[in-house]
N, C-alpha and C positions, 0 to 999 in steps of 0.2 A: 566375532568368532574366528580363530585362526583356520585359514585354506590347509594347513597341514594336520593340526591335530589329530593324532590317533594314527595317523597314516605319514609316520616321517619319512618322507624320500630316501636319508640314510642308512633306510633296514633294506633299501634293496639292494641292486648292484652298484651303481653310480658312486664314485669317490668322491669324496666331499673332505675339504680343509676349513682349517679354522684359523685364528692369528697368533701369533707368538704369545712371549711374554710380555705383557701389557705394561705391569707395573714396571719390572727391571730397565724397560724402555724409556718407560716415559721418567725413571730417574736417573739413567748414566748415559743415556743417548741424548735425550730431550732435556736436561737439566732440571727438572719439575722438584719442587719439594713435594714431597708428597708423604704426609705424616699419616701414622698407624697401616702404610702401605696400601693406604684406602684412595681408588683412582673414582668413587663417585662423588667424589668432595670435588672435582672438576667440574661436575654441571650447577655450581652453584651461582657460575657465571660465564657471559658469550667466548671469553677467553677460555676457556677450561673444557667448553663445548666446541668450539673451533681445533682444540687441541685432537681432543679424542675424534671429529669429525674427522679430519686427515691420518689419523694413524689407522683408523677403521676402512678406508676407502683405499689405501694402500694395500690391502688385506681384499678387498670385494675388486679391484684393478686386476689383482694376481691370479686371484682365482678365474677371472676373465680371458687372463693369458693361457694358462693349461688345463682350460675347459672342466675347470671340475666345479662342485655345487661348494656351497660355501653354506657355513653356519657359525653365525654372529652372535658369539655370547658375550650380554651386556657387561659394563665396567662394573661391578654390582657385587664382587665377590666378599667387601666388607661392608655391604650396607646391610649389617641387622645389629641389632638393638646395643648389645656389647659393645662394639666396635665406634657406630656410632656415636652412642653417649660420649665418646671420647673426645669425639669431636663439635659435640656440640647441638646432635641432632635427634631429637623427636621423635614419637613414632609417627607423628603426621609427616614432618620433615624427612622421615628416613621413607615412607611410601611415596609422599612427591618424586624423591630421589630416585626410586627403582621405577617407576612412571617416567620419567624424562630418560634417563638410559636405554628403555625399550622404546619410548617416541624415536630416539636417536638410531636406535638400529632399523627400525622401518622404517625409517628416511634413507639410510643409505639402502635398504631391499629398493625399495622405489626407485633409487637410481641405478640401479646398477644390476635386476637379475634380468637375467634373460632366460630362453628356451635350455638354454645349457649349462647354465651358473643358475641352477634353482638354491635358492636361499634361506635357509632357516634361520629366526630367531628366537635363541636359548635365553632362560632366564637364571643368572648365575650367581649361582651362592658358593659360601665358604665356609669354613668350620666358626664355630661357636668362639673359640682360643687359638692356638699357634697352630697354623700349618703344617708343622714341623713336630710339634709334638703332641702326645694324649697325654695331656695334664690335669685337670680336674674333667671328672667326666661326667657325660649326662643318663641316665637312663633313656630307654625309646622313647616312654614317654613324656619326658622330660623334652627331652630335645625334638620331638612332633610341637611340644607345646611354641617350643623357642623359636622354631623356623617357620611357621606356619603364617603369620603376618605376612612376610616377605613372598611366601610360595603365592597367598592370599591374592596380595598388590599385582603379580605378576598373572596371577587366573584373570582378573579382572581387564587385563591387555590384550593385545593382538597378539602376544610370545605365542610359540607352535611348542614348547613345553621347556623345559627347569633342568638345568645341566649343576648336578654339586661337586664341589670340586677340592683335590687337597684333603679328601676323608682320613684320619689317620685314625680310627676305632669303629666298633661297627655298631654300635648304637647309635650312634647318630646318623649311619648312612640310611640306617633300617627306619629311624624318627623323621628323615628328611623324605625318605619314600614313602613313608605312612603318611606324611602330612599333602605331598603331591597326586597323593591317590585319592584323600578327601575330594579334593578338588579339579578330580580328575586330569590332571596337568601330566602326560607323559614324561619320565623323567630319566637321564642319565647319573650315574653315580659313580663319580671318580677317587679310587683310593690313590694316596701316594706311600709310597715304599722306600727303605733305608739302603743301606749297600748290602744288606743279606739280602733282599728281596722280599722282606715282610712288612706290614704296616709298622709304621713308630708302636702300636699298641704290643707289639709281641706275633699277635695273628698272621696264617699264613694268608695270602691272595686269596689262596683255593678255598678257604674257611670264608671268607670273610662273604667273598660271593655265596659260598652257598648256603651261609647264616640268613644274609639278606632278602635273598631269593626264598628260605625255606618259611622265615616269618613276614612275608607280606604278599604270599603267592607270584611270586618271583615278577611282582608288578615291573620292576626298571625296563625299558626298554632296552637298555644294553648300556655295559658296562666298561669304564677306562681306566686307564692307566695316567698320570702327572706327578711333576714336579720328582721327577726321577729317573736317574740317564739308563740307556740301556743298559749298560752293562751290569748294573745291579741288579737287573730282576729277568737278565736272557736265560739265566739259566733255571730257573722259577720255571719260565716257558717252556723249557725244553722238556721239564718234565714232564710235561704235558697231562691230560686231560682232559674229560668233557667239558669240563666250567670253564677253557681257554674259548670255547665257540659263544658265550656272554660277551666277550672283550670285543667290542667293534671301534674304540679308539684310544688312540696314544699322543701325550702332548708333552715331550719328555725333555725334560733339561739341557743344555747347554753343555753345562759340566759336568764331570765325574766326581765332583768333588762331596763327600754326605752333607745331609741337612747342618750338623753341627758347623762344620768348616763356612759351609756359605752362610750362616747366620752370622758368622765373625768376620765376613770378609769387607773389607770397604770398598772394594775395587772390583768391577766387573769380570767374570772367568766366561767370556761367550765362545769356549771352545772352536770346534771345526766344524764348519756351517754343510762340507761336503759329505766328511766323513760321517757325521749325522743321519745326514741323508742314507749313505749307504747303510747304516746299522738300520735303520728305518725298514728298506728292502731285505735286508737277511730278517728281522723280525714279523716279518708278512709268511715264511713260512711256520714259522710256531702261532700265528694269530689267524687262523682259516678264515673270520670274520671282518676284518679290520678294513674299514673303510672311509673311517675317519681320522684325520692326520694334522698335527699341528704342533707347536711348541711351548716352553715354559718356562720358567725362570732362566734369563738370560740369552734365550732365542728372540729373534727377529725377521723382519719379510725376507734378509737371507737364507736364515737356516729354513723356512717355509719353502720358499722357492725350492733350495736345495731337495728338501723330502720331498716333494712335486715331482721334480725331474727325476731323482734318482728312483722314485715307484711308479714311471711313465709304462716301463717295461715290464711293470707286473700285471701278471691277469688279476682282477677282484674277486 
């Protein structure tokens, strides 16, 4: 039974980071082929767990540096069924899969938390389809039925609860939190947003939370933002209201550049790792809540570092 459950350290004061972008990394930094952009095809061997063991530990090192709590969410974001098949995997093979990703993360908790770097391990899912877009779409119940395996594999672990991420409609976020709530798995639920600052689905943020929130008795433990740079959705924030105090984290892109653009680009855009940072700290005053902080497509332990230091000076 996870030591955190129900009680995650990140709903208190304590600032807590998490690690870049995983995949972008490990294919234009680390050279990795990495087909259907799925990085748990990695523990299928000692090389591919050696990999992600050092990219993870760079990440739980840093956190050690500026004393903040750290939360390790597994390589796991395409291992469900769809995505899988793709590659070859089962659904025994795809729950082996998300079982060795959470062994891996509480090997590096074991190394590496302390009194001061308290560690959560998240169990990380991803949409059903593209990231990027809502293209055929699931009913709630539909998509409770599709992610439920995976939440499943991940109750039966030591994970401290289920981080989904990349939501771009809101059935599915509502289906991914109906299915975490079966199984009582505390859950985050991260939308991503276009250069208006709406889901790919058309929806606004503020909808989309409080759709979520109104049909499942507002279960999520708190709400994020990924895979999308500030500047697209600051002004969303500015507008404000009560549904911005849901949002307690942001893991936001590299570039400015939309979904469309980065899907065509061969070439990596990892922007300004400082200036990052600094929009990070201007966006702590529209996010009352925000206490989890990390990166996404195209960031790395720089641009991490950078959010770190340039929100040393903010109160939480």
């Amino acid at each position: 039974m996870s030591k955190y459950r129900n009680r995650l350290p990140q709903l208190k004061d304590q600032r807590f980071m998490t690690d870049g972008g995983l995949e972008t990394t490990l294919i234009f930094h680390d050279g990795v082929d990495l087909p259907a952009f799925a990085a748990f095809d990695l523990l299928k061997d000692d090389e591919g767990i050696a990999l992600l063991r050092s990219y993870f530990k760079r990440y739980a090192e840093l956190a050690r540096v500026h004393r903040l709590g750290l939360i390790l969410e597994s390589p796991t974001w395409r291992a469900n069924a769809d995505w899988g098949a793709r590659l070859g995997y089962d659904a025994l093979a795809l729950a082996d899969a998300n079982r060795k990703a959470i062994g891996l993360m509480l090997e590096i908790r074991d190394a590496y938390e302390t009194a001061e770097t308290k560690i959560v391990i998240s169990g990380n899912l991803g949409p059903r389809g593209d990231g990027y877009q809502a293209g055929a779409r699931m009913t709630v119940g539909e998509a409770q039925n599709y992610h439920a395996p995976q939440i499943d594999t991940f109750a039966q672990t030591d994970a401290d609860m289920v981080g989904a991420f990349t939501m771009n409609y809101v059935e599915e976020a509502i289906g991914i939190t109906a299915a975490a709530k079966a199984c009582a798995m505390p859950a985050a639920i991260s939308f991503t947003l276009e250069i208006d600052g709406k889901l790919p689905s058309g929806d606004t943020l503020a909808d989309a939370i409080a759709r979520t929130d109104a049909e499942t008795g507002a279960y999520p433990a708190y709400y994020m933002i990924n895979c999308a740079h500030p500047t697209h959705f600051e002004h969303v924030l500015r507008d404000g209201g009560a549904w911005t105090k849901r949002i307690r984290g942001l893991r936001a892109n590299a570039s400015a550049r939309s979904h469309a653009e980065l899907d065509e680009s061969t070439e990596l855009d990892d922007g300004n790792p400082e200036e990052l940072g600094v929009q990070y700290r201007e966006l702590r005053s529209l996010l009352p809540q925000l206490t989890v902080v990390g990166g996404c497509c195209g960031t790395d332990h720089r641009h991490v570092a950078a959010i770190c230091k340039a929100m040393e000076t903010v109160a939480v």
